[in-house]
mmCIF entry with sequence, helices, sheets and N, C-alpha, C, O atoms, coordinates in Angstrom:
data_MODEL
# 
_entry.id   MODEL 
# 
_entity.id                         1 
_entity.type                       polymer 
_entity.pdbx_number_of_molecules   1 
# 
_entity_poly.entity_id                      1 
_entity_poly.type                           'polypeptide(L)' 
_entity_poly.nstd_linkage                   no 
_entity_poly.nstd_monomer                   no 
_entity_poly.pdbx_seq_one_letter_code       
;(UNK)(UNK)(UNK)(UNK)(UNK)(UNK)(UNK)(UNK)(UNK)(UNK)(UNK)(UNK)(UNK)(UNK)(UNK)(UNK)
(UNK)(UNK)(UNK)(UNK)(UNK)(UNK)(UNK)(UNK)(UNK)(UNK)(UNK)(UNK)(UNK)(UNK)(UNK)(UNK)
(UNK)(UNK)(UNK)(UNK)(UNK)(UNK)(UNK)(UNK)(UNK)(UNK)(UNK)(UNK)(UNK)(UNK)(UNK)(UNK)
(UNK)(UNK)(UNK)
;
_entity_poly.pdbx_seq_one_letter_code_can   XXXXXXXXXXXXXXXXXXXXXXXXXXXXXXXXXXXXXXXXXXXXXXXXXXX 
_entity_poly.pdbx_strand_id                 A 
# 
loop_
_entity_poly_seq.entity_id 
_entity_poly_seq.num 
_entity_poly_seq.mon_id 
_entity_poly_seq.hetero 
1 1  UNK n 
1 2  UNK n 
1 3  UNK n 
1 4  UNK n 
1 5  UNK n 
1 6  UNK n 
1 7  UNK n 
1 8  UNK n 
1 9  UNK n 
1 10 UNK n 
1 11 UNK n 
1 12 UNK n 
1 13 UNK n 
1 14 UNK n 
1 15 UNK n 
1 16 UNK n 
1 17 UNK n 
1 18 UNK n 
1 19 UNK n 
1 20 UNK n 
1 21 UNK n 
1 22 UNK n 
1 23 UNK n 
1 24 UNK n 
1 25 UNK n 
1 26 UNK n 
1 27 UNK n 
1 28 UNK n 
1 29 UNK n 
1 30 UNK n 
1 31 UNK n 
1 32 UNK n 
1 33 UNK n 
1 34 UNK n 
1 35 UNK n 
1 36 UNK n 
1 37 UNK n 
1 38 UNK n 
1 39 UNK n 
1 40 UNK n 
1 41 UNK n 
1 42 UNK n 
1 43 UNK n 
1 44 UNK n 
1 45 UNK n 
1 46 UNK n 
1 47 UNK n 
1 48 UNK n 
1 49 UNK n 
1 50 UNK n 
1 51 UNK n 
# 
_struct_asym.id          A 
_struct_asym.entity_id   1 
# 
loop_
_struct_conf.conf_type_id 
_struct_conf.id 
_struct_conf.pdbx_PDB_helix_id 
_struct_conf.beg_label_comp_id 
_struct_conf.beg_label_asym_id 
_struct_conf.beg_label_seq_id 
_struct_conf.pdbx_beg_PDB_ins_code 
_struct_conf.end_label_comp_id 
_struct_conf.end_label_asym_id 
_struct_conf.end_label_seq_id 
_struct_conf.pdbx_end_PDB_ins_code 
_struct_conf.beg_auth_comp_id 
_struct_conf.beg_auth_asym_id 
_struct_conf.beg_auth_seq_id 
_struct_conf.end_auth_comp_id 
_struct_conf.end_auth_asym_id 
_struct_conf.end_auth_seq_id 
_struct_conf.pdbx_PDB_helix_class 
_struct_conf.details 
_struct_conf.pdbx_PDB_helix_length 
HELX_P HELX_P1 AA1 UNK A 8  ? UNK A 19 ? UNK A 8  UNK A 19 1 ? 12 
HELX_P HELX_P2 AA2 UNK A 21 ? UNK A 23 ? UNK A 21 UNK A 23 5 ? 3  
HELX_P HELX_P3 AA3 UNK A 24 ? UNK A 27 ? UNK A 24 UNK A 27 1 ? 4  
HELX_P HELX_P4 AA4 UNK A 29 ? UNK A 32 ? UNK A 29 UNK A 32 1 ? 4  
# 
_struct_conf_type.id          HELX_P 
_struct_conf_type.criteria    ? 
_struct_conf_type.reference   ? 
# 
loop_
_atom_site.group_PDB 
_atom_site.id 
_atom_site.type_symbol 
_atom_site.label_atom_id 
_atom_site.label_alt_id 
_atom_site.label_comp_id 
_atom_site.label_asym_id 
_atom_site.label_entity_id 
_atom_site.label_seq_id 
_atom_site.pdbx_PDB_ins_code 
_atom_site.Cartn_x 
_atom_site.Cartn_y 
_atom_site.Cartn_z 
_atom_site.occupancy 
_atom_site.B_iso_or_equiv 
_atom_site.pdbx_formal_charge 
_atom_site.auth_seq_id 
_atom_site.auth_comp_id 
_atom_site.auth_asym_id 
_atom_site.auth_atom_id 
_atom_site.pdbx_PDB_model_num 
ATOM 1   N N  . UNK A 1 1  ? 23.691 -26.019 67.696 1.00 0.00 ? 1  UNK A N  1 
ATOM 2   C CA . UNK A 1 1  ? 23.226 -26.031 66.325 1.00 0.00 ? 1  UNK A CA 1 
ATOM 3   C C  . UNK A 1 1  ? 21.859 -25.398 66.198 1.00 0.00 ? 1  UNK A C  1 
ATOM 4   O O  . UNK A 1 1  ? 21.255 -24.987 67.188 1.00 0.00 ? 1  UNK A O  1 
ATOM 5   N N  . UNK A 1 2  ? 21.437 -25.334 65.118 1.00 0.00 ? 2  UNK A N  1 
ATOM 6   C CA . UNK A 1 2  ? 19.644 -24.612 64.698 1.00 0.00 ? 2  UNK A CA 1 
ATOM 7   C C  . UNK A 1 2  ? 19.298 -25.769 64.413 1.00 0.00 ? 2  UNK A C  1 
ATOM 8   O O  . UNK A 1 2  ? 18.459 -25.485 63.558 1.00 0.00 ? 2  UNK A O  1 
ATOM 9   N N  . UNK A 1 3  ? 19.289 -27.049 64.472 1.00 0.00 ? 3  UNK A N  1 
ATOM 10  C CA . UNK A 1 3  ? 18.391 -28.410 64.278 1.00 0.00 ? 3  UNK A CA 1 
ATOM 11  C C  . UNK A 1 3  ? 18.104 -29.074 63.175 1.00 0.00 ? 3  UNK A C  1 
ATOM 12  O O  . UNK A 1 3  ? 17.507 -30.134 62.985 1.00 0.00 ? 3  UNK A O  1 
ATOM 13  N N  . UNK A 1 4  ? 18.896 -27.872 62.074 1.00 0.00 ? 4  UNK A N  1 
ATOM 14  C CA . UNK A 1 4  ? 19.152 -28.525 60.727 1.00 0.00 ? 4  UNK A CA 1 
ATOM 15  C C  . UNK A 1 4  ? 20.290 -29.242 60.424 1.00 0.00 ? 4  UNK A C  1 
ATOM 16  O O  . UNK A 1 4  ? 21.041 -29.391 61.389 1.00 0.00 ? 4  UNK A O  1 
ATOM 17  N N  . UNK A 1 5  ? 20.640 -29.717 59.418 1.00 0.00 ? 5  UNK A N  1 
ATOM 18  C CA . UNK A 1 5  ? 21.951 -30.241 58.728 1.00 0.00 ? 5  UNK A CA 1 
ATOM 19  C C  . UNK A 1 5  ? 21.636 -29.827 57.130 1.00 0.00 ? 5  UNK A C  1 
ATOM 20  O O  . UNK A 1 5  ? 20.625 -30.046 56.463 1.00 0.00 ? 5  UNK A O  1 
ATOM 21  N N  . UNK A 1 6  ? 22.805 -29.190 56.793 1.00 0.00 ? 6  UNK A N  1 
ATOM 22  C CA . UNK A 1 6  ? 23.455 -28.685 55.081 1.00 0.00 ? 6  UNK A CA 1 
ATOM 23  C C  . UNK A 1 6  ? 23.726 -29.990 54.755 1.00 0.00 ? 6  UNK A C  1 
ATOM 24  O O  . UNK A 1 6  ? 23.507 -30.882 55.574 1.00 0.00 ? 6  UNK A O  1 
ATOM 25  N N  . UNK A 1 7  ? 24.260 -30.264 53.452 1.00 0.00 ? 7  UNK A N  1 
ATOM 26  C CA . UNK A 1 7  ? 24.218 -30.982 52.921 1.00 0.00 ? 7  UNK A CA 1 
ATOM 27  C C  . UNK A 1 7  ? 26.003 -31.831 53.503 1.00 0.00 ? 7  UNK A C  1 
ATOM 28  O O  . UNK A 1 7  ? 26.191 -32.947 53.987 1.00 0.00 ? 7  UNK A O  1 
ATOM 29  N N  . UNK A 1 8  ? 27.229 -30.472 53.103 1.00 0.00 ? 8  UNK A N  1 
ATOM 30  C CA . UNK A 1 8  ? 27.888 -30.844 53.771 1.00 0.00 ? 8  UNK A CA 1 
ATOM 31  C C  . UNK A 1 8  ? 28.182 -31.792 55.274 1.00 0.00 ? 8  UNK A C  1 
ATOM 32  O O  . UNK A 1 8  ? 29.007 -32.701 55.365 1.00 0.00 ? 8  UNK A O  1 
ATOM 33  N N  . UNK A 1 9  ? 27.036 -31.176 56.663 1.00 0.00 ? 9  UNK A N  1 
ATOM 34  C CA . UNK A 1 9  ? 27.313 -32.246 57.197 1.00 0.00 ? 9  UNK A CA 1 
ATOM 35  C C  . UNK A 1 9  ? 26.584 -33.188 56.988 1.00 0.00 ? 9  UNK A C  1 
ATOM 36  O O  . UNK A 1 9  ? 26.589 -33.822 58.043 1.00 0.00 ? 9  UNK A O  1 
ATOM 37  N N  . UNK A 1 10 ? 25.966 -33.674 56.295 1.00 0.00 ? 10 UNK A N  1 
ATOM 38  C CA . UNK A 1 10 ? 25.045 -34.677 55.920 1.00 0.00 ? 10 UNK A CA 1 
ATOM 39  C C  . UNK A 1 10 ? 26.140 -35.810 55.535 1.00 0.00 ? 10 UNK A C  1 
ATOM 40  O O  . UNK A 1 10 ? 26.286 -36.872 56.139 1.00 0.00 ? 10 UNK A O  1 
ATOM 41  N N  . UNK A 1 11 ? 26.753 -35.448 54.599 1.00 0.00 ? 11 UNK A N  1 
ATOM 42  C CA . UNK A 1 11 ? 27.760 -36.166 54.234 1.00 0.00 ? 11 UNK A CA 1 
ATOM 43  C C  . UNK A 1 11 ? 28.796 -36.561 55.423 1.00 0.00 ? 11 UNK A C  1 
ATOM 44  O O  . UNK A 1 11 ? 29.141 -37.731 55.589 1.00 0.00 ? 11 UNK A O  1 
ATOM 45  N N  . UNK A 1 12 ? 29.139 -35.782 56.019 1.00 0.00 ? 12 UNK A N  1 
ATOM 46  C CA . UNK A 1 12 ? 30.496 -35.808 57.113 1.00 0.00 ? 12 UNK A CA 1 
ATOM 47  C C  . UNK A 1 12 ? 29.187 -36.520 58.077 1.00 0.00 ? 12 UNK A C  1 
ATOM 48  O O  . UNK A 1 12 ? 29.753 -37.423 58.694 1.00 0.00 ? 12 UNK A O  1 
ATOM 49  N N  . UNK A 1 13 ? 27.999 -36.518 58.399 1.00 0.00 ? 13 UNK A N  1 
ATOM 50  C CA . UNK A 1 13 ? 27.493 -37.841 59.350 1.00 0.00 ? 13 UNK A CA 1 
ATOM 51  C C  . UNK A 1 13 ? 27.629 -39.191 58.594 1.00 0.00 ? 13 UNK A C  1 
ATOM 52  O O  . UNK A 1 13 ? 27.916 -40.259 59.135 1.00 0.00 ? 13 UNK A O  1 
ATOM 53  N N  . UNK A 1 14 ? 27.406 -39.019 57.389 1.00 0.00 ? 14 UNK A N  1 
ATOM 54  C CA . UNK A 1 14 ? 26.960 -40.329 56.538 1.00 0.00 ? 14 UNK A CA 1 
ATOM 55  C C  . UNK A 1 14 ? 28.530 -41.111 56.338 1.00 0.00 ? 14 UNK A C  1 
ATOM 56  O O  . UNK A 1 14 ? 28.563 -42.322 56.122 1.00 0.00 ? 14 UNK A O  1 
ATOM 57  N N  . UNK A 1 15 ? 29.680 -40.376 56.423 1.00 0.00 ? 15 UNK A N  1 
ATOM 58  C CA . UNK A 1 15 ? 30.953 -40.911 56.153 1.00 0.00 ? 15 UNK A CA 1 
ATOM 59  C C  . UNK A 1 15 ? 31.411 -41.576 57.834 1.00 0.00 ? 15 UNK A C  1 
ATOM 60  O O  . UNK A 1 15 ? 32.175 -42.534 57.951 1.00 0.00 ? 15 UNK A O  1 
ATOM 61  N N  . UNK A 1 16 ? 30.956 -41.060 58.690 1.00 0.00 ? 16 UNK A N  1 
ATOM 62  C CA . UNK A 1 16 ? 31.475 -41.358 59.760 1.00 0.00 ? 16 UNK A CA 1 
ATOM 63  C C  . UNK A 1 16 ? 30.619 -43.043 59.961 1.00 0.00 ? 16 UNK A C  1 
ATOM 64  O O  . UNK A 1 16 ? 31.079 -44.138 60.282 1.00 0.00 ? 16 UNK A O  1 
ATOM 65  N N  . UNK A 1 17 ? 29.095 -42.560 59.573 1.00 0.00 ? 17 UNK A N  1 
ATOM 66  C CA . UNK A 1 17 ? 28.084 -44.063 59.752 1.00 0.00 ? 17 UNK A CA 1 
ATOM 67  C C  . UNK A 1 17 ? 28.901 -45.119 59.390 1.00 0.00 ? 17 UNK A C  1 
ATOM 68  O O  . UNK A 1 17 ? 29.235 -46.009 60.172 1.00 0.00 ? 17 UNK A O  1 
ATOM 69  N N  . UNK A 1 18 ? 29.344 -45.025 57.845 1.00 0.00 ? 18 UNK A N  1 
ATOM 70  C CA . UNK A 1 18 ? 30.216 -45.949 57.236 1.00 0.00 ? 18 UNK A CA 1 
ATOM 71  C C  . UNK A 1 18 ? 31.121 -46.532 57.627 1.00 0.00 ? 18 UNK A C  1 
ATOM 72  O O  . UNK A 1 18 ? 31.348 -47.678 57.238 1.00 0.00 ? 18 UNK A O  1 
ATOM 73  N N  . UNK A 1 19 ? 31.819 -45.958 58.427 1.00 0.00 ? 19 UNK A N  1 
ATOM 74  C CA . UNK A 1 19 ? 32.886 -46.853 59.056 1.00 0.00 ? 19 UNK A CA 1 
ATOM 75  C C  . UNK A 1 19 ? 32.278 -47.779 59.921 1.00 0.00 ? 19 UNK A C  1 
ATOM 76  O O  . UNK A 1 19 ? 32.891 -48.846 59.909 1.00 0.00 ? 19 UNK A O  1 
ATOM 77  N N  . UNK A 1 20 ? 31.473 -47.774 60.536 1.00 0.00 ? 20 UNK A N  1 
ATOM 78  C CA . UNK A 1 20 ? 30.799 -48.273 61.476 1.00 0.00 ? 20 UNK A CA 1 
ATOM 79  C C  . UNK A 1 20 ? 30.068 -49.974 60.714 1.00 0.00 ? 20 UNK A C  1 
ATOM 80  O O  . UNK A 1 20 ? 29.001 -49.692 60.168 1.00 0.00 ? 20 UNK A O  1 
ATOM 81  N N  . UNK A 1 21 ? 30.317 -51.181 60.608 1.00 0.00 ? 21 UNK A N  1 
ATOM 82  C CA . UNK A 1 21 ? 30.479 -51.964 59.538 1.00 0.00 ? 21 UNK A CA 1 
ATOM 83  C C  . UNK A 1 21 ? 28.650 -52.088 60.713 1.00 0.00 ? 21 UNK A C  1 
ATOM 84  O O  . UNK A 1 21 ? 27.732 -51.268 60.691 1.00 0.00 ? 21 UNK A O  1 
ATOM 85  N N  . UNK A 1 22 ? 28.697 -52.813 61.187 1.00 0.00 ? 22 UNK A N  1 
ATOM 86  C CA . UNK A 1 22 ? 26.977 -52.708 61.988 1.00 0.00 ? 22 UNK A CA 1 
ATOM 87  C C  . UNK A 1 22 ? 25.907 -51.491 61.570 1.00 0.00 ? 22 UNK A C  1 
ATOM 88  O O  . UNK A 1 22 ? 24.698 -51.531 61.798 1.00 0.00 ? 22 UNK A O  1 
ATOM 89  N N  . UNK A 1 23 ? 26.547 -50.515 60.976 1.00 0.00 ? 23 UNK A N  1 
ATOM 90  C CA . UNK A 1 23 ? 25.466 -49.369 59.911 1.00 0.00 ? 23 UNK A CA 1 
ATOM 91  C C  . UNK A 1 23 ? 24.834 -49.704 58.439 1.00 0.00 ? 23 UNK A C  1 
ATOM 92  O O  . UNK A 1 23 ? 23.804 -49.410 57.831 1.00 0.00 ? 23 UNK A O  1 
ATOM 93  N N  . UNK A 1 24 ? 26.074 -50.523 58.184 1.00 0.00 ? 24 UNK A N  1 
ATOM 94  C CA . UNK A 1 24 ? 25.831 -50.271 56.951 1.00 0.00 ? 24 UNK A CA 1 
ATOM 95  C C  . UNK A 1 24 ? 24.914 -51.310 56.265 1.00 0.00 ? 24 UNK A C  1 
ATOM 96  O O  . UNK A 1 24 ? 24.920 -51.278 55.035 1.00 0.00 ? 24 UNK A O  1 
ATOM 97  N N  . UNK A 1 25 ? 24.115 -52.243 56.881 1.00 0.00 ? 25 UNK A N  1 
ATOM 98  C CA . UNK A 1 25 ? 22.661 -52.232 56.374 1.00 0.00 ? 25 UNK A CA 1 
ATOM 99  C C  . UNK A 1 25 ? 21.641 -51.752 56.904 1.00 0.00 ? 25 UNK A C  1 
ATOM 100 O O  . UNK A 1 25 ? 20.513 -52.232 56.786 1.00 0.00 ? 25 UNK A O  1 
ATOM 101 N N  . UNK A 1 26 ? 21.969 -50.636 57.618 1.00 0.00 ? 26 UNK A N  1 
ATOM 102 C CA . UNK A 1 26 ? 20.816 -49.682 58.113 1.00 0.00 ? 26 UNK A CA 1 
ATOM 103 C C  . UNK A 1 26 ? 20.715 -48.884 57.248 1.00 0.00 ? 26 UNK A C  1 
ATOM 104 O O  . UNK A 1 26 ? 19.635 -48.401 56.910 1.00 0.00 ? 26 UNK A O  1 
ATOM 105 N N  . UNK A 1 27 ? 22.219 -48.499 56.548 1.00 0.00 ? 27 UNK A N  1 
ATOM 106 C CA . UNK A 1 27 ? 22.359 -47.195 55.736 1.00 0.00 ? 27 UNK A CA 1 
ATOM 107 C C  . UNK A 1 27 ? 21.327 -47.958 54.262 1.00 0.00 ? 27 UNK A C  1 
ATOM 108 O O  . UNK A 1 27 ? 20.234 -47.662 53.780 1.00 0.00 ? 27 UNK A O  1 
ATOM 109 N N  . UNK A 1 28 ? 22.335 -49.000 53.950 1.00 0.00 ? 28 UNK A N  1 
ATOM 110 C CA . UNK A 1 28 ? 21.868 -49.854 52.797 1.00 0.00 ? 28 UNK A CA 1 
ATOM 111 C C  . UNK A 1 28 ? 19.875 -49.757 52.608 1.00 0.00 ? 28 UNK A C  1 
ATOM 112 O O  . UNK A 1 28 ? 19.350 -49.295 51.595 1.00 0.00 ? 28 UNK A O  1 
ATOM 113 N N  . UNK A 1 29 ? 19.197 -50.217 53.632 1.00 0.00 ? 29 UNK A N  1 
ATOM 114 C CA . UNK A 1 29 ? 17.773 -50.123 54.014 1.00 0.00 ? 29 UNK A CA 1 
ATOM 115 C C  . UNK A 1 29 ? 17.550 -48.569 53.592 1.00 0.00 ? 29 UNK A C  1 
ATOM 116 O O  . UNK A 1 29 ? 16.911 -48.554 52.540 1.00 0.00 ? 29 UNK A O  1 
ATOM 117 N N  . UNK A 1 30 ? 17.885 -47.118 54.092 1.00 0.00 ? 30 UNK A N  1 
ATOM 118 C CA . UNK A 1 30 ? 17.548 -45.964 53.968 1.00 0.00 ? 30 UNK A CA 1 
ATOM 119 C C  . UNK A 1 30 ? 17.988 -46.169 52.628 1.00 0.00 ? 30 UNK A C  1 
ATOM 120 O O  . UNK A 1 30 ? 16.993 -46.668 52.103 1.00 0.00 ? 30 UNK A O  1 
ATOM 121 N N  . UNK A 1 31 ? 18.591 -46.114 52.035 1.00 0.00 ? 31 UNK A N  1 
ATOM 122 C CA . UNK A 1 31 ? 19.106 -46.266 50.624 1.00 0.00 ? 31 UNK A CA 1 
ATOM 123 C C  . UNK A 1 31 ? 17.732 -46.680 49.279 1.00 0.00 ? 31 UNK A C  1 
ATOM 124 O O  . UNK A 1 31 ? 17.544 -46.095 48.212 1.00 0.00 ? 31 UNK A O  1 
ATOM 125 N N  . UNK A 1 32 ? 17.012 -47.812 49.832 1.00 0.00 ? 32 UNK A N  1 
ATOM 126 C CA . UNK A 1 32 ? 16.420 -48.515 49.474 1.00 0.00 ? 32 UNK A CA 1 
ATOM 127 C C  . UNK A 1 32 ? 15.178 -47.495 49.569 1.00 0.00 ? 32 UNK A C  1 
ATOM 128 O O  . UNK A 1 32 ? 14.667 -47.204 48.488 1.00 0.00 ? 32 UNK A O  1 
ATOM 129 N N  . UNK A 1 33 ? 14.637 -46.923 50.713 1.00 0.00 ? 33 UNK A N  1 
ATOM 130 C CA . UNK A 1 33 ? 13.677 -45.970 50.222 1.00 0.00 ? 33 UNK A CA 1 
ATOM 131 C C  . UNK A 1 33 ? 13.622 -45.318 49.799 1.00 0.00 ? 33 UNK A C  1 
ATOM 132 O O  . UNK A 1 33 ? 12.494 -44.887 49.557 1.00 0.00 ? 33 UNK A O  1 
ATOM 133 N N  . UNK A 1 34 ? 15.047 -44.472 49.193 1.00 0.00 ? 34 UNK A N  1 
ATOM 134 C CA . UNK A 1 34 ? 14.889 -43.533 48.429 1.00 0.00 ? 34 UNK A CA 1 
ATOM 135 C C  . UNK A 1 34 ? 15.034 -43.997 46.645 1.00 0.00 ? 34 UNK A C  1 
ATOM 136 O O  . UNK A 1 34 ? 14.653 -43.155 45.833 1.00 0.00 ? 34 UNK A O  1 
ATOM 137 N N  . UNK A 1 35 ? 15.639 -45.460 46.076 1.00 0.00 ? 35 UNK A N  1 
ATOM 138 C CA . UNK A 1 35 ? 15.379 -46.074 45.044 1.00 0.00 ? 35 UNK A CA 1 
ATOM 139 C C  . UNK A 1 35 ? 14.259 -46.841 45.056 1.00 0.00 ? 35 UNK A C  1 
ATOM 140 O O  . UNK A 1 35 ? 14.222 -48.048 45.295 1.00 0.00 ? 35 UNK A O  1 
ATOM 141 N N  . UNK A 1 36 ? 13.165 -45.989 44.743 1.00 0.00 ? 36 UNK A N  1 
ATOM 142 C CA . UNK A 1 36 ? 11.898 -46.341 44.796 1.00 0.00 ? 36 UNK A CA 1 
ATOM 143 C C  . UNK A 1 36 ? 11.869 -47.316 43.269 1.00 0.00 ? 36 UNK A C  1 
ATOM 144 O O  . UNK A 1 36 ? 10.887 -48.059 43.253 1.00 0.00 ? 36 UNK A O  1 
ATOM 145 N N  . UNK A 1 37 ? 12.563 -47.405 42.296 1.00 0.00 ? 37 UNK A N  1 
ATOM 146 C CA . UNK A 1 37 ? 12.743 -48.577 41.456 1.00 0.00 ? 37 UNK A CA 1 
ATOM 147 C C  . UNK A 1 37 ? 13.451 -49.778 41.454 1.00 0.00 ? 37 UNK A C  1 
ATOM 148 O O  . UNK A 1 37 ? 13.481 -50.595 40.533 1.00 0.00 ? 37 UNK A O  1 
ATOM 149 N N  . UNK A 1 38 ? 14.059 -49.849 42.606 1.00 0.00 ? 38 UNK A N  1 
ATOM 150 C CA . UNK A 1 38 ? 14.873 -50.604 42.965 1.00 0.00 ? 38 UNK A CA 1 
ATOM 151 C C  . UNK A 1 38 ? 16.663 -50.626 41.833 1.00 0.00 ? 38 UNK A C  1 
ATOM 152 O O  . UNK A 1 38 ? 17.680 -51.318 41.890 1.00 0.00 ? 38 UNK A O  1 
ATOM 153 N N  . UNK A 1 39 ? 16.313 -49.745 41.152 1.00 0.00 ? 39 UNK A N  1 
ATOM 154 C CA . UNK A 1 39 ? 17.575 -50.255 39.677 1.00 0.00 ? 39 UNK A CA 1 
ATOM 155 C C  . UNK A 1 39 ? 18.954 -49.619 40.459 1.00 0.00 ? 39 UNK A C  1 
ATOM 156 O O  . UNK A 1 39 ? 19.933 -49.342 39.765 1.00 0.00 ? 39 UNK A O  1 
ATOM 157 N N  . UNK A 1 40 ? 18.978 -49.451 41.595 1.00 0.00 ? 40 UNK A N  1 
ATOM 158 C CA . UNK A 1 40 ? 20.238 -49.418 42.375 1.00 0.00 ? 40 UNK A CA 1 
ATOM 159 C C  . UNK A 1 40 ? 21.123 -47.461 41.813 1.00 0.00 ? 40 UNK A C  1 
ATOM 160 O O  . UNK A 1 40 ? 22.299 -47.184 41.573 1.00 0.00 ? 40 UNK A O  1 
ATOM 161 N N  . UNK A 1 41 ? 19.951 -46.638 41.812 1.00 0.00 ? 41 UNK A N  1 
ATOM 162 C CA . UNK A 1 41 ? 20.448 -45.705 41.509 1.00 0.00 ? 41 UNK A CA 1 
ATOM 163 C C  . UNK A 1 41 ? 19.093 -44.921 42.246 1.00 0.00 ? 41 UNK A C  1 
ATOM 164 O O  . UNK A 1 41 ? 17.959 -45.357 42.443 1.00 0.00 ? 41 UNK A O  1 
ATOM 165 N N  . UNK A 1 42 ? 19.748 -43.471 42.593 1.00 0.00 ? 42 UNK A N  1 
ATOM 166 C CA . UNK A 1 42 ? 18.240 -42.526 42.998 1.00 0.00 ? 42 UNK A CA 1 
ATOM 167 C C  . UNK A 1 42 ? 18.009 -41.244 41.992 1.00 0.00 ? 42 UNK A C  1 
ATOM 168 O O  . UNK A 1 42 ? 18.694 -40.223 41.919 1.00 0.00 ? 42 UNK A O  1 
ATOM 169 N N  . UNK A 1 43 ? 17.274 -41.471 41.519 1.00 0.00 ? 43 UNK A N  1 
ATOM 170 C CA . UNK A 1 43 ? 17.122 -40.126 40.882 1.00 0.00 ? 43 UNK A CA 1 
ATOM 171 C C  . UNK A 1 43 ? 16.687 -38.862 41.118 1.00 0.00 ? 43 UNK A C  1 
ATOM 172 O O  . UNK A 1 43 ? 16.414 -38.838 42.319 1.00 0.00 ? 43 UNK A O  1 
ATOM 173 N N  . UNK A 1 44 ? 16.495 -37.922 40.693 1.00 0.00 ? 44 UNK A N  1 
ATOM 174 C CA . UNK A 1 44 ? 16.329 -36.587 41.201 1.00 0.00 ? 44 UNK A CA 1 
ATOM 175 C C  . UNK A 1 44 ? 14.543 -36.385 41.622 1.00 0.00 ? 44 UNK A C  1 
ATOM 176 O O  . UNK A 1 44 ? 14.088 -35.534 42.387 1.00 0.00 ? 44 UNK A O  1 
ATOM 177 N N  . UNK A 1 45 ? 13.712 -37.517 40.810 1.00 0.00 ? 45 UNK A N  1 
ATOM 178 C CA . UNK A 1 45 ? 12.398 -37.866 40.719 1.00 0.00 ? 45 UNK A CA 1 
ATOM 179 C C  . UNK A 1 45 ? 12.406 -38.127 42.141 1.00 0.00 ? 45 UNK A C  1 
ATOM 180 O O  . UNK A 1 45 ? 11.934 -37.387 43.005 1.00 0.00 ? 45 UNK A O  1 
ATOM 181 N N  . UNK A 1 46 ? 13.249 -39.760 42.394 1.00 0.00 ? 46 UNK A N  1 
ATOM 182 C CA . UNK A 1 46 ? 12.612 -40.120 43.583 1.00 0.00 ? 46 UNK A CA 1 
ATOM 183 C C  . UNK A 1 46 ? 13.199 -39.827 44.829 1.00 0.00 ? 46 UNK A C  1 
ATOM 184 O O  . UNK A 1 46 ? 12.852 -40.383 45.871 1.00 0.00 ? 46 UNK A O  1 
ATOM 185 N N  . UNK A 1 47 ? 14.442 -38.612 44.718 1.00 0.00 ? 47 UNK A N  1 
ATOM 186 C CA . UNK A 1 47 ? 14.280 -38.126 45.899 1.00 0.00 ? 47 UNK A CA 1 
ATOM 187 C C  . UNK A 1 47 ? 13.562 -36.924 45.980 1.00 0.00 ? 47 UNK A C  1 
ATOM 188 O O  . UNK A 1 47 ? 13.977 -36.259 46.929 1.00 0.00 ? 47 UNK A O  1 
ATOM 189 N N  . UNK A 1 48 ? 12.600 -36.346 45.333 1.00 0.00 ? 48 UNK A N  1 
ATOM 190 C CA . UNK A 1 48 ? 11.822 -35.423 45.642 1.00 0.00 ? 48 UNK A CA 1 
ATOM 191 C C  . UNK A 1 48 ? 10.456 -36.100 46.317 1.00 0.00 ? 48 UNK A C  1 
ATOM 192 O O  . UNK A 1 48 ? 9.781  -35.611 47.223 1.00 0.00 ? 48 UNK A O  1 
ATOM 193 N N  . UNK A 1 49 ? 10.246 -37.319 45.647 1.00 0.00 ? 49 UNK A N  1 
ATOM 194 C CA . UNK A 1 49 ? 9.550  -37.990 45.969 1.00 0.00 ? 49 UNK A CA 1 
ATOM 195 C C  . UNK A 1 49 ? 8.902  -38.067 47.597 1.00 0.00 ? 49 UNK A C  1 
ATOM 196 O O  . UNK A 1 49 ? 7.743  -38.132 48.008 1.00 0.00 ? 49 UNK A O  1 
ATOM 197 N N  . UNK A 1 50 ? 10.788 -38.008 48.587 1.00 0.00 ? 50 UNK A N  1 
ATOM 198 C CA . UNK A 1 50 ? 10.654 -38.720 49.598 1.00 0.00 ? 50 UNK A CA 1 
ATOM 199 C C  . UNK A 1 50 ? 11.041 -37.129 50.280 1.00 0.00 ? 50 UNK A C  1 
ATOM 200 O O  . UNK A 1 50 ? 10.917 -37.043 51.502 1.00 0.00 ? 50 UNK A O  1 
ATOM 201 N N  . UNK A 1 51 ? 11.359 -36.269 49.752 1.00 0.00 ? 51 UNK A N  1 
ATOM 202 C CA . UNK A 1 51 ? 11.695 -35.121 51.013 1.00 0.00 ? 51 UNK A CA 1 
ATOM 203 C C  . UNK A 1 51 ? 10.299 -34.155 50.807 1.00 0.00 ? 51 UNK A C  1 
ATOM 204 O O  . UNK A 1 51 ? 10.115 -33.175 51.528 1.00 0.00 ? 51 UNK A O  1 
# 
């Protein structure tokens, strides 16, 4: 690979995490920093915020 990830596999890592039932309040936690309001949604604000 060149050490990046597209968005595509971003997704195809993030679907595989999921199955994995021991991820998914790790995923849940990363989740959480990017809803910097907590209102259970991310917006385009606060993920610019964080990249």
């Amino acid at each position: 690979g060149n050490g990046t990830i597209d968005f595509p596999e971003f997704l195809t890592m993030m679907a595989r995490k999921m199955k994995d039932a021991d991820c998914h309040e790790e995923i849940h936690e990363a989740f959480k920093v990017f809803d910097k309001d907590g209102n259970g949604f991310i917006s385009a604000t606060e993920l610019r915020h964080v990249m």
